[in-house]
C-alpha positions in Angstrom: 107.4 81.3 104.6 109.1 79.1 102.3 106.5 76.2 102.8 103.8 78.7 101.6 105.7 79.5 98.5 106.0 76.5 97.8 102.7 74.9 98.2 101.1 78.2 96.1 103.5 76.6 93.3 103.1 72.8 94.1 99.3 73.8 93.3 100.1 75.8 89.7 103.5 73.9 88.3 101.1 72.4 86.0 99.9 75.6 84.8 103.5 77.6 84.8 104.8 74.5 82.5 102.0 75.2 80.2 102.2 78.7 79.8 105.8 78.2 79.2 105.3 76.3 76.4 102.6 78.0 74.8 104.5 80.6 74.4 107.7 78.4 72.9 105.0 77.4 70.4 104.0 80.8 69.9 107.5 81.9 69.4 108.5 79.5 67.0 105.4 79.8 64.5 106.2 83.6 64.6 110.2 83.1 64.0 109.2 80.7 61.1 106.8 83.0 59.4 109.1 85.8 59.9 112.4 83.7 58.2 109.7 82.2 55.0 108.0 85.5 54.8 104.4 83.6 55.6 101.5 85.4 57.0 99.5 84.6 60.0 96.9 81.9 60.3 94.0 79.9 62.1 96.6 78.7 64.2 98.7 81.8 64.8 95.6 83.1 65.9 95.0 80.1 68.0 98.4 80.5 69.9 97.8 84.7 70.4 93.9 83.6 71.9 95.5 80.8 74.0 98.7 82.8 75.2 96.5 85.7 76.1 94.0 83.7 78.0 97.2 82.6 80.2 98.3 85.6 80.7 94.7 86.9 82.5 94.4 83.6 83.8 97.8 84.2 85.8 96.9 87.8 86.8 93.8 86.6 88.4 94.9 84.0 90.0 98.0 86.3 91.9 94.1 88.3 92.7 92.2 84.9 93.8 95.0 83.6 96.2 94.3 86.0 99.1 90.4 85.8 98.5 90.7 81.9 98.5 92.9 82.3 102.1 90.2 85.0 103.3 86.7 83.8 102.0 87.6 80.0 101.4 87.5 76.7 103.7 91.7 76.7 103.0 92.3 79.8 105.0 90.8 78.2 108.1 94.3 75.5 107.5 96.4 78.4 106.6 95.8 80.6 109.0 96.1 78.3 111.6 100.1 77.9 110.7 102.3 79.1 113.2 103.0 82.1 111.3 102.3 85.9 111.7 100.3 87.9 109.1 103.7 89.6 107.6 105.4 86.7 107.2 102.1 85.3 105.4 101.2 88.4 103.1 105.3 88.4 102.5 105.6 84.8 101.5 102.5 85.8 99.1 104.5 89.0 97.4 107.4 87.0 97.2 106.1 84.2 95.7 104.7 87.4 93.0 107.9 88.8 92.7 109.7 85.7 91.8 107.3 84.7 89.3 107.5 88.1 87.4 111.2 88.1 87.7 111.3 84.5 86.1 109.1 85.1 83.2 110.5 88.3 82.7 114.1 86.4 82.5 112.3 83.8 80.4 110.7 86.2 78.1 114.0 87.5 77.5 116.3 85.3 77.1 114.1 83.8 74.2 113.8 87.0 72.3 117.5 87.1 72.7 117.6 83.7 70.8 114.9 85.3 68.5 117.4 88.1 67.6 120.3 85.5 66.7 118.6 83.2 64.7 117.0 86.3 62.7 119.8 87.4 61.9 121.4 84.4 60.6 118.5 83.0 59.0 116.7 86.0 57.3 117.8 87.9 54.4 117.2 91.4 55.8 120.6 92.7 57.1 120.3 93.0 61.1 123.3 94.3 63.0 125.1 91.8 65.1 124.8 94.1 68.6 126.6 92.3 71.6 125.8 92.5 74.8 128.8 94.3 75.5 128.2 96.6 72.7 125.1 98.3 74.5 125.9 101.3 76.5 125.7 100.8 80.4 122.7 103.2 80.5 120.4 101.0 78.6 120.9 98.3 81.0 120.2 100.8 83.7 117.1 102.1 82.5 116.1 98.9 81.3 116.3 97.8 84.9 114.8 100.3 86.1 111.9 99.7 83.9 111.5 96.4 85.3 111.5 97.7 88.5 109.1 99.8 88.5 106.8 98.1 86.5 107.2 95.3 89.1 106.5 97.9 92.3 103.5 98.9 90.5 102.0 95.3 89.5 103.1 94.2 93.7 101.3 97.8 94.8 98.1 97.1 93.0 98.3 93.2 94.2 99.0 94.2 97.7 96.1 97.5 97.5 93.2 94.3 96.0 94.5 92.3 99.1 94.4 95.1 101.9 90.5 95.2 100.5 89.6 91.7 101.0 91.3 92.2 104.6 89.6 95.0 105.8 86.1 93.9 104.6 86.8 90.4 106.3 87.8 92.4 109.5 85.3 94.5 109.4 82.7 92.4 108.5 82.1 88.6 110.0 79.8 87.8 106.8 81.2 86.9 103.6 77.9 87.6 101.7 79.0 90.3 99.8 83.0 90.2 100.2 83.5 90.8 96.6 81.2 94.0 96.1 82.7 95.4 99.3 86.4 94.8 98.4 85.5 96.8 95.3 84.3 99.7 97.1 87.5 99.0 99.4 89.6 99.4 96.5 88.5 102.5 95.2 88.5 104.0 98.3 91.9 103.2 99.1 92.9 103.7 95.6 91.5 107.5 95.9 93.4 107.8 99.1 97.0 107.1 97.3 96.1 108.9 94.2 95.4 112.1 96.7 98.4 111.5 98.4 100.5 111.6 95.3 99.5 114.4 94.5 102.3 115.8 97.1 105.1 113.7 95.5 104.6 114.4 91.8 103.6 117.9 90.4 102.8 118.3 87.0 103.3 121.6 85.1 102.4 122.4 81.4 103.9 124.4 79.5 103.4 125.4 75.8 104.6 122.4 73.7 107.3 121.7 76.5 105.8 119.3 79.4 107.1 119.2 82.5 107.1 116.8 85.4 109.0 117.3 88.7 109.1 114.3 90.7 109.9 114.6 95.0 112.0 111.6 95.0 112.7 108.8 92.6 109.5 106.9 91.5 111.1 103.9 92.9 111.4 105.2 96.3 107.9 106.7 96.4 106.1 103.0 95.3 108.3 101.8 98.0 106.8 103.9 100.2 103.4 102.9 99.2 104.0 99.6 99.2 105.4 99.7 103.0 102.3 101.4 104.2 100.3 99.1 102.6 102.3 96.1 103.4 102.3 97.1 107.2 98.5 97.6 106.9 97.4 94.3 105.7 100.1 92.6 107.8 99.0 93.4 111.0 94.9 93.1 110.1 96.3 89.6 109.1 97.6 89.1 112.5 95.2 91.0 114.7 92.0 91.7 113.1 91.2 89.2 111.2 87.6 87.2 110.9 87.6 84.2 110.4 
C-alpha cells in the first residue's frame, strides 16, 4: 500500500509544490491589499484564475487516477502487484484523505498567520483571541465539520470509482467507459439517495424546520462508505476486466 501512495505522489509532487505556492502568493497580495487599503488588480485576478484552476485540476485528477488504473496501459502494471483490490482502492482513499487533511492543515495554519499579522499591522481594532480562549465546542464542531465534509468528498470519490469498476467488469470493451460510468453513477447515486431516505426524515413545520437524523451523519457516511468500499474492493479483486 504504501508503495502506491507513494508513487501516486512521486507522479504530482511537482504539482502539490505549485499549488502550495500559488496560494502563498495569493495570500500575500490579499494580506497586502488588506493592510494599504488597495484594491484588487490584473494580477489579483491572475492568482484567483490560477488558484481556482488548481483546485479543479486536483479534484479531477483524485477522479482520473482510478480511470487511468482501469482504462489505461498502467493498470495492466498495477494490477499485476501482489496486492488485493482493498488494499489497492485503500491505498487510493488514503492517499485522498491525507492530501485533504494536509491542505486543510495548510490552509489553516496560514489564515492563522493571516489573523496575527492583521492585527498588528492594520489599523482596524481586531481582538487578540487565543487559541485557548475559544470554547472547546468550537473546536468540536469545527472538527466535525472537517469530518464530514471529508466522508462526503471520499463517498463521492469512492461512488465515481465503483462506476468505472463495474462498467470495466461488466463490460470487456472500453469504447464507451466514460458514458457508461455516468449512467453508473447516477444509478448508484439514486440508490443511496433512496436509501437515505430511511436515516434522515425531514419535517416542516411553520417557520420552525425540523430534521431528525437516525444516527449521527458521521456514522451514516460511514456506513455508506463501507458498502461502497467493500463493493469496489472485491470487483477489484474478483471481477475485474482487464
Amino acid at each position: 500500500m504504501l508503495n502506491i501512495i507513494k508513487y501516486d505522489w512521486l507522479r504530482r509532487w511537482k504539482f502539490f509544490v505549485g499549488g502550495l505556492v500559488v496560494f502563498l502568493l495569493f495570500n500575500i497580495d490579499l494580506v497586502y491589499r488588506i493592510i494599504n487599503k488597495n484594491n484588487p488588480n490584473i494580477i489579483s485576478a491572475l492568482f484567483v484564475a490560477v488558484l481556482f484552476t488548481m483546485v479543479l485540476a486536483l479534484f479531477f485528477d483524485h477522479i482520473g487516477r482510478m480511470y487511468k488504473c482501469l482504462f489505461k496501459s498502467e493498470g495492466l502494471l498495477l494490477f499485476s502487484l501482489p496486492v488485493n483490490g482493498y488494499r489497492f482502492l485503500g491505498s487510493k482513499m488514503l492517499a485522498v484523505i491525507c492530501e485533504c487533511l494536509a491542505v486543510a492543515f495548510f490552509v489553516g495554519s496560514i489564515l492563522y498567520i493571516d489573523y496575527q499579522i492583521l492585527r498588528l499591522c492594520t489599523p482596524i481594532p481586531i481582538p487578540d483571541i487565543t487559541l485557548a480562549e475559544i470554547p472547546f465546542e468550537y473546536f468540536i464542531q469545527g472538527l466535525r465539520m472537517l469530518v464530514v465534509m471529508i466522508l462526503c468528498y471520499i463517498g463521492f470519490l469512492l461512488t465515481v470509482n465503483l462506476s468505472m469498476v463495474l462498467v470495466k467488469s461488466l463490460f470487456a470493451s472500453n469504447k464507451y467507459g466514460i458514458v457508461l460510468s455516468f449512467i453508473f453513477f447516477l444509478i448508484i447515486t439514486k440508490a443511496f439517495s433512496m436509501l437515505g431516505n430511511g436515516f434522515f426524515q425531514i419535517t416542516d413545520y411553520p417557520l420552525q424546520p425540523t430534521i431528525t437524523i437516525i444516527g449521527s451523519v458521521e456514522l451514516v457516511m460511514g456506513a455508506f462508505i463501507a458498502i461502497i468500499f467493500i463493493i469496489t474492493g472485491y470487483l477489484l479483486d474478483r471481477r475485474i476486466n482487464l
